[in-house]
LUMFI-856048 format. One line per 3 residues: number of its first residue (from 1); their letters; for each residue x, z, y of C-alpha. Coordinates in nm, 2 decimals, padded with zeros to 4 digits. Last residue first. Layout:
N
NUM) a) X,Z,Y | ...
This chain:
614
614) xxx) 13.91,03.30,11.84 | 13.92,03.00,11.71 | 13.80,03.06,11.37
611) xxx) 13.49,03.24,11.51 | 13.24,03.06,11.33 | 12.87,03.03,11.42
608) xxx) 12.51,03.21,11.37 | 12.34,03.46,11.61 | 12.05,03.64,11.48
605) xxx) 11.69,03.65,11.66 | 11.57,03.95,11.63 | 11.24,04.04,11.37
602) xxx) 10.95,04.12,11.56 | 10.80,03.76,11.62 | 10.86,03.73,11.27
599) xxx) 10.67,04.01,11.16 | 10.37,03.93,11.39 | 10.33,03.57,11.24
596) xxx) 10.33,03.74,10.90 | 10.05,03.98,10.99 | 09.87,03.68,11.12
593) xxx) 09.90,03.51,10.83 | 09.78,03.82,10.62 | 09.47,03.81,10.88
590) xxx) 09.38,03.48,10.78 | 09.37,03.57,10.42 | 09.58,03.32,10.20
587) xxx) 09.35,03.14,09.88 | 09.59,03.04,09.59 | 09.53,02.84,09.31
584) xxx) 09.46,02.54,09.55 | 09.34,02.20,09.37 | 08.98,02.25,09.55
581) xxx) 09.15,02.31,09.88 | 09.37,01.99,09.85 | 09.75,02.04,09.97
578) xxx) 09.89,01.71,10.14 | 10.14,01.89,10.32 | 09.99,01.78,10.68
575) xxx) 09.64,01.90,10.50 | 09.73,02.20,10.43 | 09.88,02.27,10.78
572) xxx) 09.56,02.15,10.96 | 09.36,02.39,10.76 | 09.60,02.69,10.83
569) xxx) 09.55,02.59,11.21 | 09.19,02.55,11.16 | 09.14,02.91,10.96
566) xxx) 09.35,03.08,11.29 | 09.14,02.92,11.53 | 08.82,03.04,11.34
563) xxx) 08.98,03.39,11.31 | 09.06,03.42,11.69 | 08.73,03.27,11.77
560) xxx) 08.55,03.56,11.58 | 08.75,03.84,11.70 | 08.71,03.75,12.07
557) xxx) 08.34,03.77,11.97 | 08.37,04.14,11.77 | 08.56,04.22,12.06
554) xxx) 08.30,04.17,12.30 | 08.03,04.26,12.14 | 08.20,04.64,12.11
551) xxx) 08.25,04.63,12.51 | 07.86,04.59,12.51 | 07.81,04.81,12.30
548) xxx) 08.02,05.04,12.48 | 07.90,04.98,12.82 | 07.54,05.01,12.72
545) xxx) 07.63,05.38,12.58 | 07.82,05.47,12.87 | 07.55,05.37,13.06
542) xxx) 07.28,05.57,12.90 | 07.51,05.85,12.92 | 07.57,05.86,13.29
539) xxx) 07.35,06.18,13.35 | 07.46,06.33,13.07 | 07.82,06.33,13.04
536) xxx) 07.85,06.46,13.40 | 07.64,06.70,13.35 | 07.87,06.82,13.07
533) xxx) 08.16,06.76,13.29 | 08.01,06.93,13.55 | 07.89,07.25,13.34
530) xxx) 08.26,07.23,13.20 | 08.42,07.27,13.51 | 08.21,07.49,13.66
527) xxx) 08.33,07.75,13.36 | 08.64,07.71,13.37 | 08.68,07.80,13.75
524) xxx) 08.40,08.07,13.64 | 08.66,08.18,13.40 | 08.92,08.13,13.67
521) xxx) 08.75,08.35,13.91 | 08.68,08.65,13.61 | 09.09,08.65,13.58
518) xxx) 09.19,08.65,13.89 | 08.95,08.95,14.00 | 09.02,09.15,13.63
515) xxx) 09.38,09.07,13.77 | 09.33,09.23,14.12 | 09.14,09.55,13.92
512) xxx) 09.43,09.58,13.70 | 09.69,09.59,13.98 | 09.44,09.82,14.19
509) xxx) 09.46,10.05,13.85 | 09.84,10.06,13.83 | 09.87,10.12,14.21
506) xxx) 09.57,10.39,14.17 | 09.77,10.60,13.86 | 09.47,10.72,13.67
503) xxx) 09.41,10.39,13.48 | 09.08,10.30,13.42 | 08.82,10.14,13.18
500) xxx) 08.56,10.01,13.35 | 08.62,09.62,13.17 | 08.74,09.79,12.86
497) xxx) 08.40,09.92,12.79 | 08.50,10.08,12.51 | 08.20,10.09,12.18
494) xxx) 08.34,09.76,12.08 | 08.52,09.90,11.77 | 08.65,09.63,11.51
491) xxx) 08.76,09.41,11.82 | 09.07,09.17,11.69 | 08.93,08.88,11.89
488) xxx) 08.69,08.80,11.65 | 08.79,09.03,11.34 | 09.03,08.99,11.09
485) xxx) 08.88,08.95,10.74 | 09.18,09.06,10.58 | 09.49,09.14,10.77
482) xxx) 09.80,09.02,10.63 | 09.84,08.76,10.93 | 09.81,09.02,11.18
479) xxx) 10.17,09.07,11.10 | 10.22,08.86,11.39 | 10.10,09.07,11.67
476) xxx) 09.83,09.08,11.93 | 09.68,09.42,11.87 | 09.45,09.51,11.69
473) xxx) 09.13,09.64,11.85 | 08.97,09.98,11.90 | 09.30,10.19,11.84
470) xxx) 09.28,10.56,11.79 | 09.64,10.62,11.69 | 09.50,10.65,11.32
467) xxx) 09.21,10.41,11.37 | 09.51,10.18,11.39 | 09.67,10.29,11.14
464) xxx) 09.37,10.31,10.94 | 09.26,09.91,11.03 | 09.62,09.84,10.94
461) xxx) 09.60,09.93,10.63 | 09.99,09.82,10.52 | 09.99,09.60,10.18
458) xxx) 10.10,09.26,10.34 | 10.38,09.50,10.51 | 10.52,09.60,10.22
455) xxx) 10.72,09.95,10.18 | 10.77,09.95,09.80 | 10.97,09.64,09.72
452) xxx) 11.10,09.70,10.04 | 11.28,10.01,09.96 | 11.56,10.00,10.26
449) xxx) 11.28,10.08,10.51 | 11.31,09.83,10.78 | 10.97,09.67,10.77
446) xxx) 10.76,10.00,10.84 | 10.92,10.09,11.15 | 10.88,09.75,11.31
443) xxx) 10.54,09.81,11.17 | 10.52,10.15,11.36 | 10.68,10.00,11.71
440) xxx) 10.35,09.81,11.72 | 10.11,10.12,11.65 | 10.29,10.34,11.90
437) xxx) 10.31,10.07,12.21 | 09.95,10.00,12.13 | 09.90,10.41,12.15
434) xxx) 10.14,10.35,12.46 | 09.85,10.11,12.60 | 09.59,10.35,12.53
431) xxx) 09.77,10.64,12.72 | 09.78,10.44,13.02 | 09.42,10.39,13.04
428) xxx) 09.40,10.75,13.14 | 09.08,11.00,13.07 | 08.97,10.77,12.78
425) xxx) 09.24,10.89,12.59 | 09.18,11.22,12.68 | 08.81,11.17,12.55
422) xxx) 08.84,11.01,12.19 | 09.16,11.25,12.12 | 08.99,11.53,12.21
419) xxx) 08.65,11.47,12.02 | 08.78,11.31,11.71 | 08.99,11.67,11.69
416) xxx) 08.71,11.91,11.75 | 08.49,11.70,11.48 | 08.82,11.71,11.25
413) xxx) 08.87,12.09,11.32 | 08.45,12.15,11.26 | 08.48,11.95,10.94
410) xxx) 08.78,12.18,10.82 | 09.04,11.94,10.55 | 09.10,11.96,10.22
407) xxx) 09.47,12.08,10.24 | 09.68,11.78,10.01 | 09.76,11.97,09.73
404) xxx) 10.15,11.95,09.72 | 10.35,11.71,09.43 | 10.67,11.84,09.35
401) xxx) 11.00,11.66,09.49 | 11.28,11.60,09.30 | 11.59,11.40,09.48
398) xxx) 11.87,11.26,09.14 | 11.88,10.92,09.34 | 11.66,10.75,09.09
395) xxx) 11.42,11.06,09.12 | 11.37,10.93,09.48 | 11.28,10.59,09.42
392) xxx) 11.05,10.76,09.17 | 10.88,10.96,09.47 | 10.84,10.62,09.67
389) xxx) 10.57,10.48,09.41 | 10.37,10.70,09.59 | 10.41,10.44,09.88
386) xxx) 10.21,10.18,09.65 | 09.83,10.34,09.72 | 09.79,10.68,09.93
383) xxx) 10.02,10.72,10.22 | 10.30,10.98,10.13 | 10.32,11.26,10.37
380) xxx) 10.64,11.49,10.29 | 10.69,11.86,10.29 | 10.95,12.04,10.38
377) xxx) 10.96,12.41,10.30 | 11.25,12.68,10.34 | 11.40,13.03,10.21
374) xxx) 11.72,13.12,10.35 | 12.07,13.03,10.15 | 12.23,12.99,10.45
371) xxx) 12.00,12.67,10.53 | 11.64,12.65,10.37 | 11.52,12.46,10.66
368) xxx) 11.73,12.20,10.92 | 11.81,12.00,10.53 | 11.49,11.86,10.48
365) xxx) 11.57,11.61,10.74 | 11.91,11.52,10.62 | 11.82,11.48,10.29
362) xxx) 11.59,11.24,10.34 | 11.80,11.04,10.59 | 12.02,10.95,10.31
359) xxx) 11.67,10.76,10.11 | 11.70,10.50,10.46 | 11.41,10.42,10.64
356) xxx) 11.29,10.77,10.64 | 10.96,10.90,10.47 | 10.65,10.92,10.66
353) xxx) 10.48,11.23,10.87 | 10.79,11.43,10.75 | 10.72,11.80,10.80
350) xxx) 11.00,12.07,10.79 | 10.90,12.43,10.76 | 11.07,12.73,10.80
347) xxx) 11.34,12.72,11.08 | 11.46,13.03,11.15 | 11.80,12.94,11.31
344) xxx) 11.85,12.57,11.43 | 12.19,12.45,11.34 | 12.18,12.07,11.38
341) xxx) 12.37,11.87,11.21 | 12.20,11.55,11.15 | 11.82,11.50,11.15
338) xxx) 11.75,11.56,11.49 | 11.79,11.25,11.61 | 11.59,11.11,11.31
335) xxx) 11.31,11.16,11.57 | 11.12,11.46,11.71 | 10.85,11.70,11.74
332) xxx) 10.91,12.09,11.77 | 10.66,12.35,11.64 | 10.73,12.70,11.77
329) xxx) 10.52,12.98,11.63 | 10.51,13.22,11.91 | 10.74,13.56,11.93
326) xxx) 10.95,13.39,12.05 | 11.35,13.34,11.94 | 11.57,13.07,12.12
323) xxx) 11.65,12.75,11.89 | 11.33,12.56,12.10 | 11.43,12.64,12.40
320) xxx) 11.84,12.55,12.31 | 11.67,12.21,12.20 | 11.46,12.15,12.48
317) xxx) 11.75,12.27,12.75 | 11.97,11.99,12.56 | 11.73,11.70,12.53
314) xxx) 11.64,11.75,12.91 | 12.01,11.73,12.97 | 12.08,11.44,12.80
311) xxx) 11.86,11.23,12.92 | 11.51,11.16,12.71 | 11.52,10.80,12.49
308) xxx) 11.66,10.97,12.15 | 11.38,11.20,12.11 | 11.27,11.56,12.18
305) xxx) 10.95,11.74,12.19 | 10.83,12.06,12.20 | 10.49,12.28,12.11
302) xxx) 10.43,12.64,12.19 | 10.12,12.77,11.92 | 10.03,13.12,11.96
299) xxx) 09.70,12.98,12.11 | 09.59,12.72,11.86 | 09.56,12.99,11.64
296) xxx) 09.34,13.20,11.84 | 09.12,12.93,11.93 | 09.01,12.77,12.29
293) xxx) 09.11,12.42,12.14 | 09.16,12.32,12.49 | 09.56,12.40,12.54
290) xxx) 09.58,12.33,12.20 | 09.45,11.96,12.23 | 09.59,11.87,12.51
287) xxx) 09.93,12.00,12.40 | 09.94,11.80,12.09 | 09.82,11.42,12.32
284) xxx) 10.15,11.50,12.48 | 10.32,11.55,12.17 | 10.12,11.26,11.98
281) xxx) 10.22,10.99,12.29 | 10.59,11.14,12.34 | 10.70,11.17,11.97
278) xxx) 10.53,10.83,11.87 | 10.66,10.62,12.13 | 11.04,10.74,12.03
275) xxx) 10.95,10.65,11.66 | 10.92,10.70,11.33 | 10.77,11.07,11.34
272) xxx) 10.96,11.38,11.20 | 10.82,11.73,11.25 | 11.03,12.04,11.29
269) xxx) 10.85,12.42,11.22 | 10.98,12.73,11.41 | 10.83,13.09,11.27
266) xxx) 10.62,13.04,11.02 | 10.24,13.10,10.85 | 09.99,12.76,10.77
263) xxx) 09.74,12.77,10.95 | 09.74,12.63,11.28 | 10.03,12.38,11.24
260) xxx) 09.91,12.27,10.86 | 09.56,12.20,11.02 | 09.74,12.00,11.31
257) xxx) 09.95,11.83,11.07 | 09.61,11.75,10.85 | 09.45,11.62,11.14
254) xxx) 09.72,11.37,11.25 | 09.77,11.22,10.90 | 09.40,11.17,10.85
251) xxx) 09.43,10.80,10.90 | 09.66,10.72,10.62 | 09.51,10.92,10.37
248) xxx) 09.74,11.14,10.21 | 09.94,11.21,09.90 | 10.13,11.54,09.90
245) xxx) 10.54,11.57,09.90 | 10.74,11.86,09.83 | 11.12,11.97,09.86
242) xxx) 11.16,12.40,09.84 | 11.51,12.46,10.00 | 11.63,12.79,09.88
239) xxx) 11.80,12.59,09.55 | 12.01,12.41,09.77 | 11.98,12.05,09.75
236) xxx) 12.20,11.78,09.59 | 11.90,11.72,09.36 | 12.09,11.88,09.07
233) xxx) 12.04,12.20,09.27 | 12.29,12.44,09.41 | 12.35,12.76,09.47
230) xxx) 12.61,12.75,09.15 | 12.84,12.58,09.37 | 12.92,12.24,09.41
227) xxx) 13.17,12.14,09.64 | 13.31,11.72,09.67 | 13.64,11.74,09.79
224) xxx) 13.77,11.40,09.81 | 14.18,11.41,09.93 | 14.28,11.15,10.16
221) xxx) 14.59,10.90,10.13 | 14.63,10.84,10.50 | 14.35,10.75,10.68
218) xxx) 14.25,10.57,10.97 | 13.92,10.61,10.97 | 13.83,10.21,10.84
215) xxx) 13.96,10.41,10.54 | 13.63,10.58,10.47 | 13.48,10.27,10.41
212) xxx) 13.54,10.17,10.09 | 13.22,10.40,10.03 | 13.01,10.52,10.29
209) xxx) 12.72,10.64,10.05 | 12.98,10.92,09.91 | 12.97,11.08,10.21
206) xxx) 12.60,11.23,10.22 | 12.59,11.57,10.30 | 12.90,11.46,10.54
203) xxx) 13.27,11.55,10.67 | 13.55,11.31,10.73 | 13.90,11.48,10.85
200) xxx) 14.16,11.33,11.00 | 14.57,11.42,10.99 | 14.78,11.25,11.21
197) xxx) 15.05,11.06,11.27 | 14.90,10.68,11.30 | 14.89,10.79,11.70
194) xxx) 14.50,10.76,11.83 | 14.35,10.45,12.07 | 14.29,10.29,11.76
191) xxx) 14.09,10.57,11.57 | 13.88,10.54,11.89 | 13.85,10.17,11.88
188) xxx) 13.72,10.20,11.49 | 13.48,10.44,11.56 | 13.33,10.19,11.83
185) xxx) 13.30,09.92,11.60 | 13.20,10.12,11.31 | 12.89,10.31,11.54
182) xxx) 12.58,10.11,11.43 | 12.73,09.93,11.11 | 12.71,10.25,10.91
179) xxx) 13.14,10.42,10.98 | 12.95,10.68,11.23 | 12.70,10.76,10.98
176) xxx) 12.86,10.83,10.72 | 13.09,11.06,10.92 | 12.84,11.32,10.99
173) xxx) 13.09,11.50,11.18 | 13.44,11.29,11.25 | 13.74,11.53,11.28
170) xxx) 14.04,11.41,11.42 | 14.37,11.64,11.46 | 14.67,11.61,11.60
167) xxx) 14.65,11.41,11.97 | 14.96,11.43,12.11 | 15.01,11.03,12.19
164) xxx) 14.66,11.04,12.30 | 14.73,11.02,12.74 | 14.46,11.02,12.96
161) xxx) 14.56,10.91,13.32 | 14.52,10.56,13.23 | 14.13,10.51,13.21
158) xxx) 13.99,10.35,12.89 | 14.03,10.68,12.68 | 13.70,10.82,12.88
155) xxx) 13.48,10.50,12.83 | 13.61,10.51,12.44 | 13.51,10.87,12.45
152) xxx) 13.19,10.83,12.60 | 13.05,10.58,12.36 | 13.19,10.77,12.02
149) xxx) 12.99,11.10,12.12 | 13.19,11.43,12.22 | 13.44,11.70,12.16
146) xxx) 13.79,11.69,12.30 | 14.01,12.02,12.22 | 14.32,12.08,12.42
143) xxx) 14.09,12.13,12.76 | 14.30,12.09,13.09 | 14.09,12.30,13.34
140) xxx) 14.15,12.05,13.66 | 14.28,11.70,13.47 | 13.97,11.74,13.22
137) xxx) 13.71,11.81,13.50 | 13.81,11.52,13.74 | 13.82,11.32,13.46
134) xxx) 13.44,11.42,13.36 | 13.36,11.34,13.70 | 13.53,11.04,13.69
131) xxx) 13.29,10.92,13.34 | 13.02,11.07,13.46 | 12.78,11.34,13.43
128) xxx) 12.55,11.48,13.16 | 12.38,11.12,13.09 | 12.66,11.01,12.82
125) xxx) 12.83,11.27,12.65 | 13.21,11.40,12.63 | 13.21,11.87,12.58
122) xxx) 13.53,11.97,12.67 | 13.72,12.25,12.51 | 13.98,12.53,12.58
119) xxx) 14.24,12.73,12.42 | 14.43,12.99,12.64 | 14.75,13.09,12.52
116) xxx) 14.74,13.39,12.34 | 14.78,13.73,12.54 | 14.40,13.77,12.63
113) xxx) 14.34,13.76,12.26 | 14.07,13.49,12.14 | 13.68,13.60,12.06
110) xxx) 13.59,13.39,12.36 | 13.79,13.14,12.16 | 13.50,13.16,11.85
107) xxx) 13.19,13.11,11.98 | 13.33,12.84,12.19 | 13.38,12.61,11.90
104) xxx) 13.07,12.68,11.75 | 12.91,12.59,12.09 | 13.12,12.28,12.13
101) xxx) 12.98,12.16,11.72 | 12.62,12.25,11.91 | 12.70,12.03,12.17
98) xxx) 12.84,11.74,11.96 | 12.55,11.76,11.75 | 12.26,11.72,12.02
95) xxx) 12.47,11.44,12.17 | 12.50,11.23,11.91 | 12.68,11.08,11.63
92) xxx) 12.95,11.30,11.65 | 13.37,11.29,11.73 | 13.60,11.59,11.73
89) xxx) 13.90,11.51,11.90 | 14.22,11.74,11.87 | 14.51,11.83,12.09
86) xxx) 14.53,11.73,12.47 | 14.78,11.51,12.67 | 14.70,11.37,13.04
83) xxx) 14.90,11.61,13.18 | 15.18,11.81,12.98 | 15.10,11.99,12.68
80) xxx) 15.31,12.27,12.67 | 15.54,12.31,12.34 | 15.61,12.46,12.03
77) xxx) 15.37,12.72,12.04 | 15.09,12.52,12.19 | 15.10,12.27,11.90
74) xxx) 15.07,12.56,11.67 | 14.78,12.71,11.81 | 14.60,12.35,11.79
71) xxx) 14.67,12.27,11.48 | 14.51,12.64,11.37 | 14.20,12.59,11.62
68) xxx) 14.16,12.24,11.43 | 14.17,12.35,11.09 | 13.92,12.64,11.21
65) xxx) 13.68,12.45,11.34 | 13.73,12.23,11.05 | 13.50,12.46,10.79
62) xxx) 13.38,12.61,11.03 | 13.16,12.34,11.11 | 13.11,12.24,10.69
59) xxx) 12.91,12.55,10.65 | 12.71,12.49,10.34 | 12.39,12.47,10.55
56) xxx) 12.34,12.07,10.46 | 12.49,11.99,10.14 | 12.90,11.94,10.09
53) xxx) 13.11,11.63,10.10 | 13.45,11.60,10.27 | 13.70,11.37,10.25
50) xxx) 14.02,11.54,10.34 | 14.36,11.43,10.54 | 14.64,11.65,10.42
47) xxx) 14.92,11.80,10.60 | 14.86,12.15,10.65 | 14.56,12.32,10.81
44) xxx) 14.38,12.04,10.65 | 14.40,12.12,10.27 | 14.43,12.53,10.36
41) xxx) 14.08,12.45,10.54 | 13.87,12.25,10.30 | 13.83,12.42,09.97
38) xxx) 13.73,12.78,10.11 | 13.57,12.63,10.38 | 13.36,12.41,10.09
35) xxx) 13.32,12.72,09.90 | 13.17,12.95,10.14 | 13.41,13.20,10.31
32) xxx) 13.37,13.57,10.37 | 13.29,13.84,10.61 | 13.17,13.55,10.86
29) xxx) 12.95,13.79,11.06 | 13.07,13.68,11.40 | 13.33,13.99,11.39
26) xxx) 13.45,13.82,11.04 | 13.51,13.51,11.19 | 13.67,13.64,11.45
23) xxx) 13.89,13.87,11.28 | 14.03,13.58,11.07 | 14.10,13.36,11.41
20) xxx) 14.28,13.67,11.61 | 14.51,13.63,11.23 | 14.61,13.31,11.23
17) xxx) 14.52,13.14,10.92 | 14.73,13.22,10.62 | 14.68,12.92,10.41
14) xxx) 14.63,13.02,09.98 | 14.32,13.21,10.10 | 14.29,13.55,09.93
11) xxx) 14.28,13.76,10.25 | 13.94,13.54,10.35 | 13.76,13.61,10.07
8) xxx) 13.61,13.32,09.88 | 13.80,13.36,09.57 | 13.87,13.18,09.22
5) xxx) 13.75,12.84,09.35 | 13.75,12.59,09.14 | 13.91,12.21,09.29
2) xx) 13.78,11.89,09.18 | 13.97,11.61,09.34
C-alpha cells in the first residue's frame, strides 16, 4: 500500500485520537507528525493490522504508542479489566529496547488527566527480578500495558493467574528480528497464548528481509506501509546520516580508534566490536590507557561499555549514563545489542571496527546518529585486501558509502599505545588469556558473515590479528591450517617469559604454579625414561645384535629344510604319475605349492548328502 500524505498536523488526522493524548504529544515537543505516524496510527487505531517499514529516527515508537494508548482508553471505557486481564503487549528483542519503548510509554501517561482512568505499564526482562516477583507486581498495581522480551513473557504467561483473553493490541519492535530463527519459536508461543481477535502491528528499518514470515505473527490480512519522504536517501538512509568507510591495516585498528577518539570533535560516539570478549578486554584495556595518557584529550574522555553478557541492571544504569548529558566526550563500546532501537540523544559518531555479519545490521548501527533529521557520521573499518570488495556488496543492496582517508597515524600516540598495552598486559596474566579468548571468538566472528565469498578465513592475517590483540603465539585452533609457515609451537614472539609470567589473583597463580610443578616432574619423568632406555639400548647392543643374527641363521636354516622337503615331496609325486622332469613344460615354485596347501587348509570343509527323508 502506498499511501501520500497531504498533512502531517495532528488536527488533520483522518482518526481523532483522544484529545489528553494530542496535547501530550505536542507538550513533549511533538507539534506535528512524521510520515510513518501519520500513515500508521488511523490504520491501527481502528481495525487493521500494519506492516510497518520506516528508517531508523523516523519515529516508528510513537507511531504505536499511541495506537495502543487509544485501544487501551477504549477498553477501559467499556469495561474494568478484572484480575489477571491486561490490554496490550509490546514485545522486543532485548532488554535495552523494551526499556526505552517503557520510557516512551511513561513519558506520555504522566502527561494523562487526573480524571481518566489510570493507565499503567510493566516493564518483563530477565535479570531485573523474577518471574513471582514480577507476579506479585502485576496482581498489586495491575498494569494494562505489558512491555518486555519474548523469554520473560512466555515464563510470565506460563503461570495461571494471568489471563490474555483481553489482550487487544500486539506490537512487535524490530520485528525482523524476532521472526530470524533466533526468537521464531518463542514469538510464535506468545502469538499462541493471544486471542485470534486482535489487531498486531510489525515495525522495522528492515521488514522487507522477513518475508513470508510476517504471518507466523498471527496476522490478519495486513496492510504494508512502506514511508518514504523526501528526507530520504536512495540508500534507505536519511540524508543527515553521512555513511563512510576507510581501508585499514588490520593491526592498527586499535590505534586509529583511539586517534579518532582523541581528535576527532563530538559529543557521544558508539563503537561496534564482534564480540562480548572484545567489548570487556579493549574497554578495560581503553581506560588504562586514558587514565595514564596524562593528555588533555585523553582527559575529557569518559569511556563505557555494554554487551549482551552484563545483567540487566548494569546494562540499564550504563545506558541511561551514557544517554545523560556531560560536558565530556562520551565514547560507549558495545555489541549488536545496541544496534536496534535505541534512542540515544546527541550521538555524533558511529564507529564499526568490522562490518556486521548480516548487511541488515548495517543499517541498524549507523542508524543511533543522524536521527531527527540531526547531522551524523559512521564510519566503517575495512581490512585492506578482499574485505573492500564488501563496499560493492553493499551498492547491491542500494547502501553508498564514500571512501574516508584513513588518519595517518602520530608516532609518539603509537609508541605511547605499544607501551600500555605491552605493560598492562604484562601486569595480569589474566588479561592474556581473554586476549586468546578475543582472538578465538574473532574467527568464529569472521566465518558467519553472510558474504562468504568475501569474508574467508584462508585469506584472514592471522599474524595481524593476533599482533592486533597483542598475541605472542597462536593459539591452538583449527583454522591454524591456513596459516603459512606456521611457527614451532605457534611462538612468533618469544620475548615473554611465559614461565614468570603471573596472574594477580594468588589462588589463580598458586594453581598455575602447582601445574608448572606437575608439569616440569613429568618432563623429567619423560625425560629419565628415555636416558634409560637409550642406555639401555647401548649397553646391551652388542648382544642384541648377536641375537639377531643369530635368530636370522636360524630361519634362513629352518627355511632351507622346509624347501628341500617340500622339492622331495613334489619329486616323489612326479614320479608316482610317471611325469619326467626333462619332458615337463611346466616348472611349479615350491612356495606356490605351499600357498596352495595353505588355501585348502583355510577353506571349510562342506557337508554333502540328501535330505529326501527328512
Amino acid at each position: 500500500m502506498k499511501k501520500e500524505v497531504a498533512s502531517v498536523s495532528w488536527d488533520d488526522l483522518s482518526y481523532q485520537i483522544e484529545p489528553w493524548v494530542k496535547n501530550a504529544m505536542i507538550t513533549l515537543g511533538f507539534t506535528s507528525m512524521t510520515p510513518v505516524q501519520a500513515s500508521t496510527i488511523p490504520l491501527l487505531s481502528q481495525h487493521k493490522d500494519v506492516v510497518v517499514e520506516a528508517v531508523t529516527g523516523s519515529g516508528k515508537t510513537l507511531a504505536y504508542v499511541i495506537p495502543v494508548l487509544e485501544k487501551v482508553i477504549k477498553l477501559l471505557k467499556e469495561a474494568e479489566l478484572k484480575k489477571g486481564q491486561f490490554g496490550a503487549l509490546v514485545v522486543a528483542p532485548t532488554r535495552e529496547l523494551a526499556n526505552q519503548i517503557n520510557t516512551v510509554f511513561n513519558s506520555v501517561i504522566e502527561l494523562q488527566p487526573e480524571e481518566e482512568k489510570r493507565i499503567g505499564t510493566q516493564l518483563l526482562v530477565g535479570s531485573m527480578q523474577n518471574v513471582r516477583e514480577d507476579l506479585e507486581l502485576f496482581h498489586k498495581t495491575k498494569p494494562q500495558i505489558l512491555i518486555g522480551t519474548p523469554g520473560r513473557i512466555i515464563d510470565f504467561f506460563s503461570s495461571n493467574s494471568i489471563k490474555t483473553n483481553k489482550c487487544e493490541i500486539m506490537i512487535l519492535d524490530e520485528a525482523d528480528k524476532l521472526l530470524d530463527d533466533g526468537f521464531i519459536n518463542d514469538t510464535q508461543s506468545i502469538v499462541r497464548y493471544l486471542p485470534s481477535q486482535r489487531r498486531t502491528g510489525l515495525f522495522s528499518a528492515t521488514i522487507s528481509a522477513v518475508g513470508s514470515k510476517i504471518f507466523k505473527a498471527g496476522m490478519t490480512n495486513p496492510v504494508k506501509i512502506t514511508v518514504k519522504s523526501a528526507s530520504l536517501a536512495a540508500n534507505s538512509a536519511p540524508e543527515s546520516l553521512n555513511l563512510s568507510y576507510m581501508v585499514v591495516d588490520p593491526e592498527l585498528k586499535l590505534k586509529i580508534l583511539y586517534q579518532l577518539l582523541l581528535k576527532f570533535r563530538y559529543k557521544k560516539v558508539i563503537v561496534y566490536f564482534p564480540t562480548n570478549f572484545a567489548v570487556t578486554h579493549f574497554f578495560n584495556f581503553f581506560m588504562e590507557l586514558v587514565k595514564k595518557s596524562n593528555t588533555p584529550e585523553s582527559e575529557t574522555v569518559n569511556i563505557y561499555s555494554l554487551h549482551g553478557k552484563l545483567e540487566a541492571k548494569p546494562r540499564m544504569k550504563t545506558l541511561n549514563t551514557f544517554a545523560e548529558e556531560s560536558p565530556f566526550k562520551s565514547v560507549l563500546f558495545t555489541t549488536d545489542v545496541a544496534a536496534r532501537g535505541i534512542d540515544i540523544p546527541d550521538v555524533d559518531l558511529v564507529i564499526q571496527l568490522d562490518p556486521p555479519t548480516e548487511p541488515d545490521v548495517f543499517l541498524h548501527r549507523c542508524g543511533r546518529t543522524g536521527r531527527a533529521n540531526k547531522i551524523g557520521s559512521a564510519i566503517t573499518m575495512i581490512s585492506e585486501g578482499r574485505e573492500e570488495e564488501y563496499i560493492n556488496f553493499l551498492n547491491v543492496k542500494n547502501i553508498d558509502l564514500k571512501l574516508q582517508e584513513t588518519p595517518k597515524l602520530n608516532e609518539e600516540l603509537v609508541k605511547n599505545f605499544d607501551e600500555k598495552m605491552r605493560s598492562w598486559l604484562l601486569e595480569d596474566r589474566a588479561r592474556y588469556d581473554h586476549a586468546v579468548r578475543c582472538y578465538v571468538g574473532y574467527t568464529r566472528y569472521y566465518s558467519k558473515h553472510v558474504a562468504s565469498s568475501i569474508f574467508r578465513l584462508a585469506e584472514l592475517n592471522y599474524l595481524k590479528l593476533a599482533k592486533l590483540h597483542g598475541l605472542t603465539r597462536y593459539p591452538k585452533m583449527p583454522e591454524n591450517k591456513y596459516i603459512k609457515d606456521f611457527p614451532t609451537d605457534g611462538w612468533f614472539d618469544d620475548s615473554i617469559d611465559f614461565d614468570t609470567y603471573k596472574y594477580k589473583d594468588e589462588v589463580k597463580e598458586a594453581a598455575r604454579l602447582e601445574e608448572l610443578k606437575t608439569e616440569k616432574r613429568r618432563k623429567e619423568r619423560k625425560q629419565k625414561a628415555l636416558l634409560k632406555k637409550e642406555l639401555k639400548e647401548k649397553n646391551s647392543a652388542w648382544s642384541k645384535k648377536v641375537d639377531t643374527k643369530e635368530n636370522k641363521l636360524e630361519r634362513r636354516e629352518k627355511m632351507s629344510k622346509r624347501r628341500d622337503a617340500v622339492e622331495a615331496e613334489l619329486q616323489k609325486q612326479k614320479e608316482a604319475d610317471g611325469v619326467d622332469d626333462s619332458d615337463s613344460d611346466v616348472e611349479v615354485d615350491w612356495k606356490d605349492l605351499v600357498r596352495a596347501n595353505k588355501k585348502q587348509k583355510k577353506q571349510p570343509a562342506q557337508t554333502q548328502g540328501f535330505f529326501d527323508d527328512l
